[in-house]
C-alpha positions in Angstrom: -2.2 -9.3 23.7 1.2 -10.4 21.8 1.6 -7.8 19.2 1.4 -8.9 15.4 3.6 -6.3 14.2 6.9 -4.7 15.7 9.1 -2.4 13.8 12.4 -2.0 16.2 14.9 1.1 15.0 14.2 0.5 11.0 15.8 2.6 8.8 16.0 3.1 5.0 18.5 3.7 2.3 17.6 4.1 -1.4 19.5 5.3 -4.2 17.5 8.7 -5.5 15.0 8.4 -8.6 17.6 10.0 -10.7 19.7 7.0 -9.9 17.0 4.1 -11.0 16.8 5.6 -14.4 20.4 5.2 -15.2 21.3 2.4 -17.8 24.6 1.1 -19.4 24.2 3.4 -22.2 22.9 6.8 -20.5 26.5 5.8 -18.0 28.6 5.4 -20.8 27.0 8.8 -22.5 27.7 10.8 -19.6 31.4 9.6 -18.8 32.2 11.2 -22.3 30.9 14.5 -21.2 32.6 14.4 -18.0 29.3 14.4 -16.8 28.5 11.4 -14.5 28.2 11.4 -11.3 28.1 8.9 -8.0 25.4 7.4 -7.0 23.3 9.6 -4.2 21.4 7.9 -1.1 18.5 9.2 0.5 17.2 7.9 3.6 13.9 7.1 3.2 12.9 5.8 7.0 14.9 7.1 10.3 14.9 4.8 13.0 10.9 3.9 13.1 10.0 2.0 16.0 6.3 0.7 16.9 3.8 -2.3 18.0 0.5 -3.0 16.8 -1.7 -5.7 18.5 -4.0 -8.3 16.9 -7.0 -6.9 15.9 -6.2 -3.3 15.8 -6.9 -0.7 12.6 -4.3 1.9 12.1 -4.5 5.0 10.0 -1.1 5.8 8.7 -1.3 9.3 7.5 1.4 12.5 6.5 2.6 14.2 3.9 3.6 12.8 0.4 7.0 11.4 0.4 6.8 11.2 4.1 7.9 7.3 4.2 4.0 6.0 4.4 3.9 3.6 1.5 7.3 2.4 2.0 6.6 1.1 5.4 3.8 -1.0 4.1 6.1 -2.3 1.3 8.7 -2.9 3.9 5.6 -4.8 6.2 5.1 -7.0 3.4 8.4 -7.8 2.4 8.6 -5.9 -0.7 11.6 -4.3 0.9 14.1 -5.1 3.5 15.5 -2.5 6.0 18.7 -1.1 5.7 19.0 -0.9 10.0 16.6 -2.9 12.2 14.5 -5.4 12.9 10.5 -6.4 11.7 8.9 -8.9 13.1 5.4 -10.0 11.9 3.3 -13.2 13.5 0.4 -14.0 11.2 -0.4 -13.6 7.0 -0.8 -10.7 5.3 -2.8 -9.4 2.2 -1.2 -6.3 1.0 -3.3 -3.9 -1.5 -0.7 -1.8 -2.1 -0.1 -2.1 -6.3 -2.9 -4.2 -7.8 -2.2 -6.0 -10.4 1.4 -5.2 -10.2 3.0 -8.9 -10.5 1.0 -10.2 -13.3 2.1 -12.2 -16.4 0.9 -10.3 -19.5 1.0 -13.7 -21.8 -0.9 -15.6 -19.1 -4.4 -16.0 -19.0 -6.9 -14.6 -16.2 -7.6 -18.0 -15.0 -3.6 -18.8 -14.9 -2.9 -15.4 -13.2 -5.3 -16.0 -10.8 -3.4 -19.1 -9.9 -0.1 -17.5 -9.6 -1.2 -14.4 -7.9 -2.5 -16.7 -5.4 -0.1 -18.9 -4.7 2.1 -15.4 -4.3 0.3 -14.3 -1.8 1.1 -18.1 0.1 -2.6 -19.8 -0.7 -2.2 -23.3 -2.0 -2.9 -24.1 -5.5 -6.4 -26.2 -5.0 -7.0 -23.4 -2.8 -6.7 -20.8 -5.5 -8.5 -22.5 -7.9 -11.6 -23.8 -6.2 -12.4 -20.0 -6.3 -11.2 -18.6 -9.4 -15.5 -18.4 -10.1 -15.9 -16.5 -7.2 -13.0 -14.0 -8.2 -13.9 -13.7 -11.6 -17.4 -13.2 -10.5 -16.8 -10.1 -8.4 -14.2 -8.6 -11.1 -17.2 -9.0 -13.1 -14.1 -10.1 -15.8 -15.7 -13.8 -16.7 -16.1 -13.4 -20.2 -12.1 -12.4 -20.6 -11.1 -15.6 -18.7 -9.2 -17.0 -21.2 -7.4 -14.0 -22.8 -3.6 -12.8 -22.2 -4.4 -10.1 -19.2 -2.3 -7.9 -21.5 -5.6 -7.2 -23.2 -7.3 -5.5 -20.1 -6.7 -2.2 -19.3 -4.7 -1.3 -16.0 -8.4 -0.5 -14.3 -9.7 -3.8 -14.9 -6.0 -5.5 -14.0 -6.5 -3.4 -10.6 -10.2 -4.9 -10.0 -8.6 -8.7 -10.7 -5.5 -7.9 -8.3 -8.3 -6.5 -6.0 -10.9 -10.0 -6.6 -7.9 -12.0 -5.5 -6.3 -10.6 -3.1 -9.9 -9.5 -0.5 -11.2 -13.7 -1.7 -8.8 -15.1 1.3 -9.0 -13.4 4.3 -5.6 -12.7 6.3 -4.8 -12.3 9.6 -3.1 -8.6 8.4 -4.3 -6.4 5.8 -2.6 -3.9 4.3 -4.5 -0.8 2.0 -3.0 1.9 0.2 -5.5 3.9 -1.4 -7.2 1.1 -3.0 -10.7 1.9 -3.2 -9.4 4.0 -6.4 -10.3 0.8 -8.4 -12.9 1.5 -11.5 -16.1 3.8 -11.5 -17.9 4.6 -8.5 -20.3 1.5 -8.8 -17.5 -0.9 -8.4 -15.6 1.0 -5.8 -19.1 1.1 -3.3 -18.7 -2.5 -3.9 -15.2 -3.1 -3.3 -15.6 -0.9 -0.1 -18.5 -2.9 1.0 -16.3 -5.8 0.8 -13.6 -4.0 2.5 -16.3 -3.7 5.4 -16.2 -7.6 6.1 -12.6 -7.4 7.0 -13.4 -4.9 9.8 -13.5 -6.9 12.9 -11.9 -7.3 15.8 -9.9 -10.5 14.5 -8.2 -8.5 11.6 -5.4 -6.0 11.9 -5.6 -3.4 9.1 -3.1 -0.4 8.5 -4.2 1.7 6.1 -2.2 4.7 4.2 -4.8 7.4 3.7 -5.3 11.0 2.6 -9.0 10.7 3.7 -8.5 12.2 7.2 -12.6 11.8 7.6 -11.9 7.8 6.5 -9.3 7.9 9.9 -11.4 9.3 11.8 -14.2 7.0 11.8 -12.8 3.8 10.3 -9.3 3.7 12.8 -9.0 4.0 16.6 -5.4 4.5 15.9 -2.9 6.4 13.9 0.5 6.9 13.1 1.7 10.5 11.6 4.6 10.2 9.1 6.6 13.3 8.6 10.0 13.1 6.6 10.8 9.3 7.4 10.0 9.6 11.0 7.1 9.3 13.1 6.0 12.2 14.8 3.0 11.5 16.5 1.2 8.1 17.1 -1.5 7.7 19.3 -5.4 8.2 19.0 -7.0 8.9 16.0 -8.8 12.1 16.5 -6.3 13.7 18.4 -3.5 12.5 15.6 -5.7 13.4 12.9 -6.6 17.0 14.5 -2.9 17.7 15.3 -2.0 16.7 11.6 -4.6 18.9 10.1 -3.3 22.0 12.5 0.0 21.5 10.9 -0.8 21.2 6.8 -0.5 25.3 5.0 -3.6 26.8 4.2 -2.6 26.7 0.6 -2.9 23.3 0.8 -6.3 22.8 2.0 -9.9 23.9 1.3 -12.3 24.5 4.3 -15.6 22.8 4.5 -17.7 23.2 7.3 -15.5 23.5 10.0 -13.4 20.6 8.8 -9.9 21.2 6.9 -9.1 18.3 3.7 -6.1 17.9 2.4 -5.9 17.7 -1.3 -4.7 14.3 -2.2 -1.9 14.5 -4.2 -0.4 11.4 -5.6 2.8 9.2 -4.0 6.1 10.0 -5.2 8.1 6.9 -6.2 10.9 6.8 -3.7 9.4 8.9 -0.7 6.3 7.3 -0.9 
């Protein structure tokens, strides 16, 4: 089977967090103390290289910072490589940041438009089901107000509504099903559950090692930009766990979980 996904040699270069919050006056500040300094790089990714077929649901799991998020945002376009190539055959839905992207002054019904058309739908497309997305948002009544007014729970459930409507030939999820109270999230999950067949490909960034287990044949360890172990998903999941400190996991049964902590913002 022709793979969907190739990463070939892709590396990353980002200027530090430090370096994002820097502005014009902050600079200018610091140049009077004899205080400012150059800009620092990090390397985020090291020379990643991988295949994934059509069809196939991988787990990628690691460490915070460990370059897990950033690969999906570089999957999906949100970022370019600084070294290497991606090549991707097919569409992708990525449920990375919901809700990220929307206009504040718009509407619900107009956002839903432009979110969708985003992620490459057609605009009669879009709106022939802007009643189903608004249905399973359960947002209907707020249709016609500025999405400004909802709060960044019920802005996740809308990016969520639009985003699982259409289904794509690749799906990306990164710890979505964190989306309202338990009630909505069992029903997010069961629709999660429909994109689970052997026509989708799914990668999936997740601390749930149980979730990688039992959900993915497949997974890919990240460990300080690199990949250092992809294969099976028991054995990369067993061999993970064998590796986290004791002070950073609670025993239950015979099963180790790691505490979920959340992403940091460059080595995500």
């Amino acid at each position: 089977m022709t793979a969907r996904i190739s990463f070939s040699g892709v590396s990353l270069n980002r200027r530090t967090q430090e370096e994002f919050h820097y502005d014009l006056k902050r600079t200018l500040f610091n140049l009077l103390r004899a205080k400012h300094r150059k800009a620092t790089i990090r390397t985020v990714l090291r020379d990643v290289s991988f295949a994934i077929e059509g069809g196939e649901k991988i787990g990628i799991i690691g460490p915070n910072g460990s370059g897990k998020s950033t690969l999906l945002k570089l999957l999906c376009g949100i970022l370019r490589p600084t070294t290497g190539s991606i090549r991707v055959d097919g569409t992708i839905t990525p449920l990375i940041e919901l809700g990220v992207g929307f206009d504040g002054e718009l509407s619900l019904i107009e956002n839903i438009v432009y979110y969708g058309v985003l992620l490459g739908h057609d605009e009669a497309t879009v709106r022939s089901r802007i009643e189903n997305i608004l249905d399973f948002s359960e947002l209907y009544e707020y249709r016609n107000e500025p999405t400004k007014t909802l709060s960044s729970g019920m802005s996740a459930r809308l990016g969520f509504a639009i985003a699982t409507e259409f289904r794509p030939d690749i799906l990306l999820l990164d710890e979505v099903l964190a989306v309202g109270d338990e009630r909505f999230r069992r029903k997010c999950s069961a629709r999660l559950d429909q994109f689970w067949d052997e026509h989708c490909t799914i990668l999936v960034v997740s601390h749930d090692m149980g979730f990688i287990r039992t959900a993915c044949r497949r997974a890919i360890w990240m460990e300080s930009g690199r990949i250092r172990m992809d294969g099976d998903a028991e054995d990369v999941v067993a061999r993970y766990l064998q590796s986290v400190p004791t002070e950073g996991v609670f025993r239950h049964g015979e099963e180790s979980i790691v505490l979920p902590i959340p992403e940091g913002d460059v080595l995500a």
